[in-house]
C-alpha positions in Angstrom: 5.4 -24.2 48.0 5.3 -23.7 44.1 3.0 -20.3 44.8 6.2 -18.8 46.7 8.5 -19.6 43.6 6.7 -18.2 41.5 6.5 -15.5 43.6 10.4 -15.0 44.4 10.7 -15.0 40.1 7.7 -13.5 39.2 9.8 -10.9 37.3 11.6 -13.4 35.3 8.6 -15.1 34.6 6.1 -12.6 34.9 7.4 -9.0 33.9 10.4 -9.4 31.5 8.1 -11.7 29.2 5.2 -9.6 29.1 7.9 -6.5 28.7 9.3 -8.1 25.6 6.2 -9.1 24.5 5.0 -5.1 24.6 8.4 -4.2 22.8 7.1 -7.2 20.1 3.8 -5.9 19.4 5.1 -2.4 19.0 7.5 -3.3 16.3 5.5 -5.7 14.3 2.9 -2.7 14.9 5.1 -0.5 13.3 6.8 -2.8 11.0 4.1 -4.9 9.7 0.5 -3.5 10.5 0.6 0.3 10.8 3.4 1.0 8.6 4.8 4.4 8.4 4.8 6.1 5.2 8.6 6.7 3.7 9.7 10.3 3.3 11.4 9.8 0.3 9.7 8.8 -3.1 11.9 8.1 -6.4 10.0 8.5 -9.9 11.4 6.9 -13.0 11.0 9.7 -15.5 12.9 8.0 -18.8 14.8 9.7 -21.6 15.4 13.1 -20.0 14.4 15.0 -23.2 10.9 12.6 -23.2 7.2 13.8 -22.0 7.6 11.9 -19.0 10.2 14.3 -18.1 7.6 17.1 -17.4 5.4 15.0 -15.8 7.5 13.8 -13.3 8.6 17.1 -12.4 5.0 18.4 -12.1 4.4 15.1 -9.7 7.6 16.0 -7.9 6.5 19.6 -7.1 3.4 18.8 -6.1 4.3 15.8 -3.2 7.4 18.1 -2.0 4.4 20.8 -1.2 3.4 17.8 1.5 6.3 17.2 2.7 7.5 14.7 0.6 11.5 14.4 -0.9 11.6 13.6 -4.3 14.6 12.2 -6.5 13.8 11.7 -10.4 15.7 9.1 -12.3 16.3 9.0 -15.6 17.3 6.3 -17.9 18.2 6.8 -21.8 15.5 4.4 -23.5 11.9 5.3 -24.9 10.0 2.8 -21.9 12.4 3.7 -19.4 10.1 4.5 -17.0 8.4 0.9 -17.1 11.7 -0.9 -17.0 13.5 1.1 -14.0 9.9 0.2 -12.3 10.3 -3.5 -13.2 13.7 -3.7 -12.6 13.8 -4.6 -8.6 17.5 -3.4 -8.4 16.2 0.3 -8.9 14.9 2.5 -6.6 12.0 3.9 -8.3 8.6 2.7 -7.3 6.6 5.6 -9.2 6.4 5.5 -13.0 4.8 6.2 -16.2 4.0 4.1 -19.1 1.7 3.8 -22.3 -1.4 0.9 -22.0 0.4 -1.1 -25.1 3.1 -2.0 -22.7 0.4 -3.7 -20.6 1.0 -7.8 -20.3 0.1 -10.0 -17.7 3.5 -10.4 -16.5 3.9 -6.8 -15.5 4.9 -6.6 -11.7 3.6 -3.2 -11.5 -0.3 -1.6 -10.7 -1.9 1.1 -12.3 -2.8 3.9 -9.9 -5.1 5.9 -12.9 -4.9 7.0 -16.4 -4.1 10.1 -16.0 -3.9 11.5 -20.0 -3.9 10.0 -23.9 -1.1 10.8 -26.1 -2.3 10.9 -30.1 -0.6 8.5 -32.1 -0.2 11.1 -35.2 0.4 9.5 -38.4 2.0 12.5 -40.8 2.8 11.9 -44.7 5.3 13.7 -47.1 4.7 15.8 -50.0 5.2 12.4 -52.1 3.9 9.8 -49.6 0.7 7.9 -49.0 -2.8 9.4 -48.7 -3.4 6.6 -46.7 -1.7 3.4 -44.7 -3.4 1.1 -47.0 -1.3 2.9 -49.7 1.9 2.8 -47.9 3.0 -0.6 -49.4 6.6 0.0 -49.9 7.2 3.3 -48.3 9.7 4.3 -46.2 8.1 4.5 -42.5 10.0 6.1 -39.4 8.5 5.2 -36.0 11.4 5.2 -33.5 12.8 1.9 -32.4 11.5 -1.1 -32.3 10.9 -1.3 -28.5 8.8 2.1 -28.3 5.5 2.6 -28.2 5.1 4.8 -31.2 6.7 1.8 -33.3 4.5 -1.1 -31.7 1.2 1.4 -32.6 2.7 1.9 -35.9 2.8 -2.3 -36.2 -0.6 -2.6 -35.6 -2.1 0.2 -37.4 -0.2 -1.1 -40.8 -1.7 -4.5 -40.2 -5.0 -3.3 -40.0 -4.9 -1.5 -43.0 -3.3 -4.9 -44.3 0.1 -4.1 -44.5 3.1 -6.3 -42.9 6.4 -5.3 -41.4 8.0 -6.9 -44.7 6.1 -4.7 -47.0 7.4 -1.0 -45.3 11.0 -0.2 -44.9 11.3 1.2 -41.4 13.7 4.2 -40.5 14.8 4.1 -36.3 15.0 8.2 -36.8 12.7 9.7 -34.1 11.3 13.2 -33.1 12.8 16.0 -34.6 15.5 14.5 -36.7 12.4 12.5 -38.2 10.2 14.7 -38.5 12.7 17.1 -40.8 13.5 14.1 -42.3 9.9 13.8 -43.5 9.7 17.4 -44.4 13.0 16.9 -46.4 11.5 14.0 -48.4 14.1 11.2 -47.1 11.0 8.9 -45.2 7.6 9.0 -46.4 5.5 8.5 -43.2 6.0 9.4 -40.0 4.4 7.7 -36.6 4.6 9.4 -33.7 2.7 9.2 -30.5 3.2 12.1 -28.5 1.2 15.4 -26.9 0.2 18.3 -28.9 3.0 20.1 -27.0 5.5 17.8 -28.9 8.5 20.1 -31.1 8.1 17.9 -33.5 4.0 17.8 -33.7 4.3 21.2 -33.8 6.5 21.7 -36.6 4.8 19.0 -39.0 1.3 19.8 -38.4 2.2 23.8 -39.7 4.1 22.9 -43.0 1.6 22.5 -45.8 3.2 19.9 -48.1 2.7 17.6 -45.0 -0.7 15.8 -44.7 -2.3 14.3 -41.7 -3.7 11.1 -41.5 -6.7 9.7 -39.6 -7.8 6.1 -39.1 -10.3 4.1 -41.4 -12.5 1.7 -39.5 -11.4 2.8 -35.9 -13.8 0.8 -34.2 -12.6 -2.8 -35.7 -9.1 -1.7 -35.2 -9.8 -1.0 -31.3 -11.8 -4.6 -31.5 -8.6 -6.0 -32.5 -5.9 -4.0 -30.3 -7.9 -2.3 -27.0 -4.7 -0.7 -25.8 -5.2 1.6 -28.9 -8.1 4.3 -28.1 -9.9 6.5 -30.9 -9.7 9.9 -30.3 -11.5 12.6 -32.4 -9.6 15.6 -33.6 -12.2 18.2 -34.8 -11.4 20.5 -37.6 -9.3 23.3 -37.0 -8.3 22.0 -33.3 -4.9 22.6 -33.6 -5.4 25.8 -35.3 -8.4 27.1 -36.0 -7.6 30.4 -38.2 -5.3 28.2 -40.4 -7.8 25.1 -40.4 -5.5 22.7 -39.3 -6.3 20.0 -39.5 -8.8 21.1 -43.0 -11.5 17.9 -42.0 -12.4 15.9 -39.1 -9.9 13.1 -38.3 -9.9 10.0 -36.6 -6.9 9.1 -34.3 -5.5 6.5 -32.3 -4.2 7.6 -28.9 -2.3 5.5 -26.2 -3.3 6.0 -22.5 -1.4 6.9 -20.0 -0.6 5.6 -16.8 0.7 6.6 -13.5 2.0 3.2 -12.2 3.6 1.7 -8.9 4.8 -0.7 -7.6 3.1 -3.1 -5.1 4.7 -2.5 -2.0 4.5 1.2 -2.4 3.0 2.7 0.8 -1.0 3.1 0.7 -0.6 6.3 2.3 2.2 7.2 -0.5 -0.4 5.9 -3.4 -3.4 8.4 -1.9 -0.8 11.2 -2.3 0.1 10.6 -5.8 -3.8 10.1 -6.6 -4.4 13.5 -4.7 -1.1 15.2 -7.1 -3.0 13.2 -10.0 -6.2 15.3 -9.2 -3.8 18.2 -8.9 -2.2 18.3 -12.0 -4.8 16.5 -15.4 -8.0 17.1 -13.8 -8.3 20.9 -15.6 -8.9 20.5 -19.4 -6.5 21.0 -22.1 -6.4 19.9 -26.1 -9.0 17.4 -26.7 -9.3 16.2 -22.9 -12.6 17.2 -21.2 -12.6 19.0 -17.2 -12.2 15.7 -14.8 -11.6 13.4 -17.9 -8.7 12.3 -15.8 -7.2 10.8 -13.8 -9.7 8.2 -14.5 -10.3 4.7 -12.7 -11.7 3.2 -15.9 -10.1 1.2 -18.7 -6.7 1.0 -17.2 -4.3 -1.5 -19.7 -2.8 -1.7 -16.1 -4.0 -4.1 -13.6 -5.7 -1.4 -10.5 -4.2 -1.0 -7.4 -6.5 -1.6 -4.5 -5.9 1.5 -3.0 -6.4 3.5 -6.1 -9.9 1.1 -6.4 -10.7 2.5 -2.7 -9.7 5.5 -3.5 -12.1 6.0 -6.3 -14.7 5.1 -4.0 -13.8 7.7 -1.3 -12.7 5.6 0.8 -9.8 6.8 2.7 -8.8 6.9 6.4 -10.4 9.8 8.2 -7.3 11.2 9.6 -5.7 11.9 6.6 -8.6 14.3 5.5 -7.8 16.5 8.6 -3.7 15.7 9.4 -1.4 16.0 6.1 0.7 13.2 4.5 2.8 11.8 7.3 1.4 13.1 10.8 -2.1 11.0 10.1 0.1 7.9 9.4 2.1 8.8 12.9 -1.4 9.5 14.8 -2.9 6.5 13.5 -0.2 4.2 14.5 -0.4 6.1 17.9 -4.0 6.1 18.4 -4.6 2.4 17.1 -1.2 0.6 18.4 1.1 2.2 20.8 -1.4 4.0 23.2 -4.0 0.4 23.4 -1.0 -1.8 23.5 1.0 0.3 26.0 -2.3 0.6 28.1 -3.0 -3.3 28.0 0.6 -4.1 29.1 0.0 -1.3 32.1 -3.3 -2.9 32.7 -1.3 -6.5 33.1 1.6 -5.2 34.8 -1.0 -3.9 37.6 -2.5 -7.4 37.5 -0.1 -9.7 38.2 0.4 -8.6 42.0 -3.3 -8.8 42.2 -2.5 -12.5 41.0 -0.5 -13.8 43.6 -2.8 -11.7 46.1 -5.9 -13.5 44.9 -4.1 -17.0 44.8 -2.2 -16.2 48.4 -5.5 -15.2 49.3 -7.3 -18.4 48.2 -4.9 -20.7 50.2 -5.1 -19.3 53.5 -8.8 -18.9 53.1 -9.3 -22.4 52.1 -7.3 -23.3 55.7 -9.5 -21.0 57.6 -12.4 -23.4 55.8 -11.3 -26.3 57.3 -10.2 -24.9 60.8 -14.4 -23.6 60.7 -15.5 -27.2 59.3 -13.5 -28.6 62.3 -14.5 -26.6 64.8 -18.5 -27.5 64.1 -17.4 -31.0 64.2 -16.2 -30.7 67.4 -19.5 -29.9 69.4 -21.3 -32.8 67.5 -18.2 -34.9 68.3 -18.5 -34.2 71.7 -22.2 -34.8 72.4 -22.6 -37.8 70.4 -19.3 -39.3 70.1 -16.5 -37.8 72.7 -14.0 -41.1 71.2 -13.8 -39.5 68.2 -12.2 -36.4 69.2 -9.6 -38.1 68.6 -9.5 -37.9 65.0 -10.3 -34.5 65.0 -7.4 -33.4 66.9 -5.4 -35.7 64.0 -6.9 -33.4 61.2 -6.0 -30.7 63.6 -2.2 -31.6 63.5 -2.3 -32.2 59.7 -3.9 -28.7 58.9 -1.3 -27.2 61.3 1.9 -29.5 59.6 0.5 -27.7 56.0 0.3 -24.2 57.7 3.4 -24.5 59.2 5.0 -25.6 55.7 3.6 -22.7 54.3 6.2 -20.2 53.4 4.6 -17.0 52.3 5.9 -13.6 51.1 6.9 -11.1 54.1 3.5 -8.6 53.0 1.1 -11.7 54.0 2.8 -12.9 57.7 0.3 -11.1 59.4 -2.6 -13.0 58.3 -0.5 -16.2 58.5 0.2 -15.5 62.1 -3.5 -15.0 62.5 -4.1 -18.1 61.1 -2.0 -19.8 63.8 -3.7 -18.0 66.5 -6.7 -19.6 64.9 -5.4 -23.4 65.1 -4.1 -22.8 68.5 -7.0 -21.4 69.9 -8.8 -24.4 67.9 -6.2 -27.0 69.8 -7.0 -25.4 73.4 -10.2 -26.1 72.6 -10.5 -29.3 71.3 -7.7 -30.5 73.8 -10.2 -29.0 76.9 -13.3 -31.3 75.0 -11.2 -34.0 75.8 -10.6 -33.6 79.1 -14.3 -33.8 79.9 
């Protein structure tokens, strides 16, 4: 009988499939569903001397206090950051980048904006009161790659000036910025924080002017990834009245960016550091100005556009980075999964029980069907008993055929009592 060989190999075709396919749903669980977050994050910080230096070490201190390991890289250009992040070679899945460097093409997310850097536009003793008068002059804004030179590009167009009509200098920071003091360039473009050595220095000597923006508005029309940003009189120093007027300034956002495949659970951590670290207020940024979720250059992640919501999985707002991962994959894989496979391992046996079960009762059917044919044979139509005691012999050819497991012979032996007791019977009918 089929049922018995199925029995005899029920664990090579019962248990080992529905074992492997326990161990399957567990790792793509694990692998593919509820992914664990990694314990290791790397964060492309750029030129090591660069503002995205300090940043990253602030965002490095702040995820090691959950746990986290953190490895800066470093890499000697301006957008370094952006490119390690772009490059999938590197490591890095956590950077930094200004909004100008924002194209379509970018394989990288925006988690928030989490600051502006000024682009500060300073002029010599002998330069220009203004870009529109800077035809000819000798302009320094860093190479042509960073982001201080590409704002520098647009804001001379603006104030209808092309490339062709400056003379540009690739000196950058300090060594530009005494350059401009010592006469040898006559403007200077230089987005950076108020912090910068070489802000600072310019923005104290007096035979160096600051200049603001004429028509900001039609200027952020034309270029969005440049922002105006008011610097009140006196905001840098107020007892020296510096600057001596109200000045208009552009200012590039930015980002913290990722990658795609960065962890969701790694993402919410950096948002929470974000929090952590810009949301106070400093020169010319407002308390919880940023990190903002609002005119990102960046395309948004989807967990930073949760995230902004407050959506966020319960258990990390009681377990800390890691452990809520490790009890949600528990609590919503490995415990129902194990307990379905348990639940299925305790049903099979009750399979072949039921389906043992079935077969012998469907025997003692017929021996009952038989048996009230018998007396209704007998009175109306003793020939036919015949017959009867033919179906007799087949049901007892099957029964005798049937080769059962040990843990049922009992009832098969009833069952024989049954068909000889039915024989005696039918056999004494006969004799009549």
């Amino acid at each position: 009988m089929k049922l018995l060989l199925l029995y005899r190999r029920r664990w090579w075709l019962f248990y080992l499939p529905l074992v492997l396919c326990t161990a399957a749903a567990l790792w793509w669980s694990a692998t593919h569903w509820l992914v664990l977050p990694p314990g290791k994050a790397v964060i492309a910080a750029g030129s090591p001397q660069g503002s995205y230096s300090r940043l990253a070490q602030r965002y490095a201190e702040q995820l090691e206090r959950t746990g986290l390991n953190v490895e800066i890289v470093y890499s000697d250009k301006q957008n370094g950051s952006l490119e390690q992040l772009m490059d999938a070679r590197n490591a890095a899945g956590i950077g930094f980048a200004h909004g100008i460097y924002a194209n379509a093409r970018s394989p990288v997310q925006a988690l928030a904006v989490v600051g502006q850097e000024p682009v500060w536009v300073f002029s010599g003793a002998d330069g220009p009161a203004s870009l529109a008068q800077a035809k000819g002059a000798r302009v320094a804004a860093g190479a042509a790659s960073s982001s201080s030179f590409m704002a520098a590009k647009v804001m001379l167009e603006h104030a209808g000036l092309r490339p062709a009509d400056v003379h540009f200098d690739p000196a950058v920071g300090v060594a530009a910025a005494e350059a401009l003091a010592d006469g040898k360039i006559d403007v200077l473009f230089l987005a950076a924080g108020e912090d910068s050595q070489a802000v600072q220095l310019l923005t104290r000597q007096g035979n160096i002017q600051l200049l603001g923006t004429e028509h900001a508005g039609a200027l952020v029309a034309q270029e969005p990834h440049l922002q105006p940003l008011l610097l009140p009189q006196g905001a840098i120093e107020l007892r020296g009245d510096i600057p001596p007027r109200d000045l208009t300034l552009m200012s590039l956002q930015t980002h913290l960016l990722v990658r795609p495949e960065v962890h969701p659970a790694l993402q919410r951590a950096l948002l929470d550091a974000a929090i952590a670290i810009h949301e106070g207020p400093n020169f010319l940024q407002r308390h919880g100005q940023f990190p903002s979720f609002r005119g990102s250059d960046f395309p948004l992640s989807p967990v930073a556009r949760a995230y902004s919501l407050g959506a966020r999985p319960w258990l990390e707002t009681l377990l800390p980075y890691g452990t809520a991962q490790q009890v949600e994959l528990l609590m919503f894989a490995i415990i129902p999964i194990l307990a379905i496979a348990l639940i299925l391992l305790a049903w099979i046996p009750r399979l072949f029980d039921w389906r043992i079960s079935a077969a012998l009762n469907h025997f003692y059917g017929d021996v009952k069907f038989l048996e009230s044919d018998m007396d209704k044979i007998a009175t109306e139509n003793p020939m036919a008993l015949r017959r009867l005691l033919e179906r007799l012999d087949n049901i007892e050819r099957q029964v005798v055929a049937l080769d059962l497991p040990d843990e049922f012979s009992d009832r098969w032996y009833t069952l024989r009592e049954h068909l000889a007791a039915a024989r005696e019977r039918l056999l004494k009918l006969r004799s009549r």
